[in-house]
N, C-alpha and C positions, 0 to 999 in steps of 0.2 A: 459754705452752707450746702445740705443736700439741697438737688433738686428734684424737687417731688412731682409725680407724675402730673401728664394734664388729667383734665375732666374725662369721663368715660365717654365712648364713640357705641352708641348701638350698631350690631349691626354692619360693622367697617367694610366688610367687601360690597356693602351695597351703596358706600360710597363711590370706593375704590372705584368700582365700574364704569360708576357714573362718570366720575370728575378724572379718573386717573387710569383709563384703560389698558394706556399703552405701559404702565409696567406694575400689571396686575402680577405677571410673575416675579420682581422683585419682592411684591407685598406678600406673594407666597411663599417666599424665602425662610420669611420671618415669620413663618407663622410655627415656631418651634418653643417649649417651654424653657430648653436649654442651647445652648450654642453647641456649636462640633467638637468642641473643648470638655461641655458636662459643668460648665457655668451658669448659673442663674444668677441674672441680673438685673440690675434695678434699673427705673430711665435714667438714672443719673447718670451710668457708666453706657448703658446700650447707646443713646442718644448721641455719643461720636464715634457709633461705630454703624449707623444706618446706610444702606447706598446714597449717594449725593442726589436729590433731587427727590429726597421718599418725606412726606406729612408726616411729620414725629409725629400728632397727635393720631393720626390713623396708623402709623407702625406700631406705637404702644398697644391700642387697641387688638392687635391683631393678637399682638404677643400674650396679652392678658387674655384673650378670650380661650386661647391654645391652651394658656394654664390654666384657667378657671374649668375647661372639662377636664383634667386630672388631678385638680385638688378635691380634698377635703375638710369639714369643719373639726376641729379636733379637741375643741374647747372655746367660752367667750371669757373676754375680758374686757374692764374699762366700766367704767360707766355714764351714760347708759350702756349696756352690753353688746359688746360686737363679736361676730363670730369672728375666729382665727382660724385661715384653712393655713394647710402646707401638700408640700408637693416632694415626694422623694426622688430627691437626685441620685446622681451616681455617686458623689462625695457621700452620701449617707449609707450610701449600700457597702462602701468601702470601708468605713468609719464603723458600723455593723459588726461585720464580717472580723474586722480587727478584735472587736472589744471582744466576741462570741471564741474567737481564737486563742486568746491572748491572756483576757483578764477574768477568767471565772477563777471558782477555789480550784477545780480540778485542775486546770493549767496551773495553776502556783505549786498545786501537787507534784505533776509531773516537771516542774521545773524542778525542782527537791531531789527528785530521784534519777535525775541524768546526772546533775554534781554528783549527789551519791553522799555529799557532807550541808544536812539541810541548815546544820548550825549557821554554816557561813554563808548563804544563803538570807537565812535569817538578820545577819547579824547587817548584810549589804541591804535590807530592805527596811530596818530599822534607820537605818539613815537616811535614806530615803524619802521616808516619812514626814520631815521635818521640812524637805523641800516646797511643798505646798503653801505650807503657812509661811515662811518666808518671800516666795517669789507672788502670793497672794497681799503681804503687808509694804512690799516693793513697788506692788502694780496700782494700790490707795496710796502711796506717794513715802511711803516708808525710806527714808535715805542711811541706809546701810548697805553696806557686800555681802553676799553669799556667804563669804568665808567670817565672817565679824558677827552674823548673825547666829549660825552654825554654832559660834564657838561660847553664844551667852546660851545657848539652847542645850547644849551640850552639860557647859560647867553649871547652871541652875543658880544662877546670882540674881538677886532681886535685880528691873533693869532699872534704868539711872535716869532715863530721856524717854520722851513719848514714843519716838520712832520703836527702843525696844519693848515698850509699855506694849505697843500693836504689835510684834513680833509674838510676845509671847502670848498674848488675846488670843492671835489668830491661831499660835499653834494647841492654847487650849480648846479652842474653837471646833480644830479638825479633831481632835481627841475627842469631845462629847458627840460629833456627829459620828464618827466611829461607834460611841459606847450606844446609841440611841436608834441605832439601824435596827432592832428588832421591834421599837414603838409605830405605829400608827401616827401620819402626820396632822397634826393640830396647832392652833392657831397658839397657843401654850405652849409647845414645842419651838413655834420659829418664832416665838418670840427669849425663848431661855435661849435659844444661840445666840441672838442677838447680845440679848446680858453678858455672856461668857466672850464673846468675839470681841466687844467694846469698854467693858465695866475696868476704871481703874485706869480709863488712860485719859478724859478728860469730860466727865461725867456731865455737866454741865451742858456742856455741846451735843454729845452724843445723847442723852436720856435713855441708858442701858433699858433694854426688855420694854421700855414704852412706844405707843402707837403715836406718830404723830399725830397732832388735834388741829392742825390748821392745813391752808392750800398755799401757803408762799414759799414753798419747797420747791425749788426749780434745779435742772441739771443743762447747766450751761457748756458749750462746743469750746475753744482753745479760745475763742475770738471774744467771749464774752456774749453771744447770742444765747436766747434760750434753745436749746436742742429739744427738752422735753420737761411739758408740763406735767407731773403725776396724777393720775385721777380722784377728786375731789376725798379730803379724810371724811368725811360722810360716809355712812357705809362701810367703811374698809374695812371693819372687821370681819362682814358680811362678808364681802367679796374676797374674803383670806380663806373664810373658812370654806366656801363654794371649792376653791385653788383646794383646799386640802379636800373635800369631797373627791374629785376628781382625779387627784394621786392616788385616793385609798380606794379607787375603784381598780377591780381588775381587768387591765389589758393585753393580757399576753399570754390569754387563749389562744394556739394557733388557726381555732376555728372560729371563733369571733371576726365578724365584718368586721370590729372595729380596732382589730391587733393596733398595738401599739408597740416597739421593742424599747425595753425601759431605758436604753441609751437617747433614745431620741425622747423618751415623758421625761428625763431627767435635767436634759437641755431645753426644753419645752419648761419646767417647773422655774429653771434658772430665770428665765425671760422672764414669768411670769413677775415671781418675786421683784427682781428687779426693774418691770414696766410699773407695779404699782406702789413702788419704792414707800413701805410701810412707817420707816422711820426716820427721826432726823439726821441721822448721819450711819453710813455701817453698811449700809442695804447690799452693793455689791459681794461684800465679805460674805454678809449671810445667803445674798441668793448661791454663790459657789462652792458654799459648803452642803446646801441643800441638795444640788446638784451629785456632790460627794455622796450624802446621805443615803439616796436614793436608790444608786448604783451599788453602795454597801447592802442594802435592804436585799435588792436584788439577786445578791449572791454574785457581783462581781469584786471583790476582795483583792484584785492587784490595781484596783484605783486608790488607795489608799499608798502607794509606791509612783504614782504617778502625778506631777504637777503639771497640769493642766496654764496653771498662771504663768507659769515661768516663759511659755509663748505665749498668753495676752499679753504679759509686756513688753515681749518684744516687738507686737506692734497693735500697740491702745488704742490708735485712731481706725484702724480698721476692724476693731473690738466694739468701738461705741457707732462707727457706721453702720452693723449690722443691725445693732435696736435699731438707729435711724431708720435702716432701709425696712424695717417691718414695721414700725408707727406711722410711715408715712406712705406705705403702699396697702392700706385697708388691711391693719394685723397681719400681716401675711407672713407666717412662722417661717417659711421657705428661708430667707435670707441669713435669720442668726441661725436656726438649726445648722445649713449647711457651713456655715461657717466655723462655728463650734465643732463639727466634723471635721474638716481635715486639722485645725489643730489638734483633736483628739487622734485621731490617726497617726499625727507626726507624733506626738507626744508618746505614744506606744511604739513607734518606730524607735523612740529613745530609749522608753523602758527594755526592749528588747536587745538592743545594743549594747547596753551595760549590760545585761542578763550574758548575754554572748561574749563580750569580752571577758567577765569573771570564771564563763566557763577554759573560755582558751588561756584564763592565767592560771586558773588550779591547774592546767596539765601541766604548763612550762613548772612552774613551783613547785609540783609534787614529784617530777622530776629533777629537779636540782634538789631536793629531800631526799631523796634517794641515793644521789650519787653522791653528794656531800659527806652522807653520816649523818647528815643534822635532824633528819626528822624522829630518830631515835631516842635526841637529847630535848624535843620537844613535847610538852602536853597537849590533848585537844586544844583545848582554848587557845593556847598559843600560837597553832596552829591556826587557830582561825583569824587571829589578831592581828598576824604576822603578813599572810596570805590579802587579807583587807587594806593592810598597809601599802604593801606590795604592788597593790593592784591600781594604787594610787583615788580609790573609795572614798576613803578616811585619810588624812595627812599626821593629825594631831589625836592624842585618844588620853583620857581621864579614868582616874579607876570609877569614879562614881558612874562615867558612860561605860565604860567596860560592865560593870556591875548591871546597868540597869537592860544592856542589849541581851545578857546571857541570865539574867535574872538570878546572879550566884550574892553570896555574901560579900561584904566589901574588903575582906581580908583576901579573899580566894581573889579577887579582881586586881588586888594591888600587889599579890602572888603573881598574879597573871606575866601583870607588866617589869615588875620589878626582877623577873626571871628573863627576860627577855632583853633588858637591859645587861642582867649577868652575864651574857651570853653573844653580848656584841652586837645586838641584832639592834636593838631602841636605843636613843638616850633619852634623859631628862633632865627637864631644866625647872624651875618656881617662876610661875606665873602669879604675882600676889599671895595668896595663901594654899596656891593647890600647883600641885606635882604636873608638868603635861609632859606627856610623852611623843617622841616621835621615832620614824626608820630613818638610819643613817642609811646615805645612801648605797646604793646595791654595789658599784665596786667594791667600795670598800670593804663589803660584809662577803664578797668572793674572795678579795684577796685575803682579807681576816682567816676564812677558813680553809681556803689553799694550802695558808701557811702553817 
């Protein structure tokens, strides 16, 4: 169980004084909003890290008061209504900094034109794509692999079992908040993601696109405790639409007192949704597609290449600590925002490393095209297919997924593959009723054309 802060101290140093003189300068130690580290933390975690001999309840105090003159309100929620400040750390300013660098259109631009071949580029971010809804249907408790999931998402088979029922919910899910990034958010809106993220996989439980009507919706810790009550279905529509007021207001005047950078309103919007958990089952899906949304709206377009989930589930309990540590520290956004920051960071730190790896494999590969003779005997496409294989991206490929990453006919696509197979480079085997292909391994295909 967290433990939630004690009662507020007015005033602490005029305790201090009083009762605790001789180590007023410890108490002033702590009078920081962040550690030497750039840590913001809650009592649960500060509280074994105090000097021996210091009043938790007057160290807490000191700490909150330090933050309380650097925050801001930045929106209320709940009801009745509570303000939520936050507080920008240095994880946010980095997490920032990242997204401003990394994930607009212009950077996807300019990533296009260092390769120099944007198809294949293209064709690595198409895969990409899928990664989200899967390691988002993995972190709701979806029991599939990466690669099992990939490959029903791929071949387009109706699924069999609920886990892929939610696989391919969620990846229709990321698809309509993609196509819905140019609407104005309304309470119509999150609730059709809702439908499309849940509908079809056990309808009865879930109540696709419906508001919950009752208060006995609880989100229970590992142990079986309540974590958190949602606030009362009374109102909630109200209180949605307030949420969507507030998104469709603009914040990112650089001259407005009240700037907001839409990375940090979009994890802010996530919270939201998710603290007033709207419906009876789904709610985390839809709040992290919202989050998606948002950032799409934005004009940041390489989040759509970026799974954000695939690190909440690598570690879920430090995912649902950060709601905890802002429900139970008077809304205080500080905690998940920065949290949801460095996994965003790290998660761009991925997208860039593939980005970077695919570059350093075009050069070796376009260089062994060269001196082979082979890139002669190949076509674009092939080139790109080959190269994606190569780079170990892609393991397995279909002409209908060939088809749909180059948007060509499906003759041209099974041209694609079926030449490439002529040619020594692929085989193929029948999977059920469809052809998969793959690269035989790279010795081979040196010694094959050595010889």
């Amino acid at each position: 169980m967290i433990k939630a802060p004690p009662a507020a101290v007015d005033s602490p140093f005029t305790t201090i004084i009083k009762k605790h003189l001789e180590m007023v300068e410890d108490y002033l130690e702590l009078a920081q909003a962040v550690d030497i580290k750039g840590r913001y933390q809650h009592f649960d975690e500060l509280r074994f890290r105090w000097p021996k001999g210091v009043d938790s309840q007057l160290a807490w105090a000191v700490v909150k008061a330090e933050r309380q003159k650097q925050q801001r309100n930045v929106l209320s929620l709940d009801d009745p209504a509570r303000p939520c400040p936050l507080f920008y750390t240095p994880a946010m300013h980095i997490a920032i900094s990242a997204c401003d660098q990394n994930t607009t259109t212009a950077a996807l631009e300019w990533m296009c034109s260092r390769i120099g071949e944007e198809k294949h580029l293209q064709y690595l971010l198409n895969d990409l794509i899928e990664d989200e809804a899967i390691s988002s249907s993995q972190l709701e408790g979806a029991a599939t692999t990466t690669k099992a999931a990939k490959e029903l998402l791929k071949r387009q088979r109706g699924p069999r079992t609920p886990d892929e029922k939610m696989i391919i919910s969620n990846y229709k899910l990321m698809k309509l908040a993609w196509e819905c990034r140019n609407r104005e958010l309304s309470l119509e809106l999150i609730t059709e993601l809702h439908q499309t993220g849940v509908e079809g996989i056990d309808d009865e439980h879930y109540h696709p696109g419906a508001l919950r009507n009752d208060d006995n919706i609880v989100i229970e810790d590992g142990r079986g405790n309540v974590a958190h009550q949602p606030p009362p279905a009374y109102n909630l529509a109200a209180r949605l639409r307030l949420i969507c007021e507030w998104i469709n207001t603009h914040h990112s005047d650089m001259n407005d007192l009240n700037y907001i950078h839409p990375l940090v309103k979009a994890i802010i919007l996530h919270f939201a949704v998710g603290f007033e958990h709207p419906f009876h089952d789904g709610n985390d899906r839809v709040a992290r597609s919202l989050f998606y949304w948002y950032l799409f709206k934005r004009g940041f377009g390489a989040f759509r290449y970026i799974a954000i989930s695939t690190l909440l589930k690598a570690a879920p309990i430090q995912y649902g600590k950060s709601y905890l540590y802002t429900e139970t520290d008077d809304m205080d956004l500080t905690y998940f925002v920065d949290y949801q920051c460095r996994v965003i960071t790290r998660a761009i730190g991925e997208f860039r490393k593939t980005y970077e790896a695919t570059v350093e494999s075009m050069t070796r590969f376009n260089t062994f095209l060269y001196e082979s003779g082979l890139y002669s005997k190949l076509s674009e496409k092939q080139r790109v297919v080959f190269n994606v294989a190569k780079s170990g991206t892609a393991q397995q490929f279909t002409v209908t997924g060939v088809k749909d990453n180059f948007g060509c006919a499906y003759n041209t696509a099974a041209a694609v593959l079926n030449g490439l197979v002529d040619l020594n480079l692929f085989r193929k085997s029948k999977v059920g009723n469809e052809w998969m292909y793959e690269m035989i391994d790279a010795t081979s295909i040196q010694k094959n054309w050595k010889a």
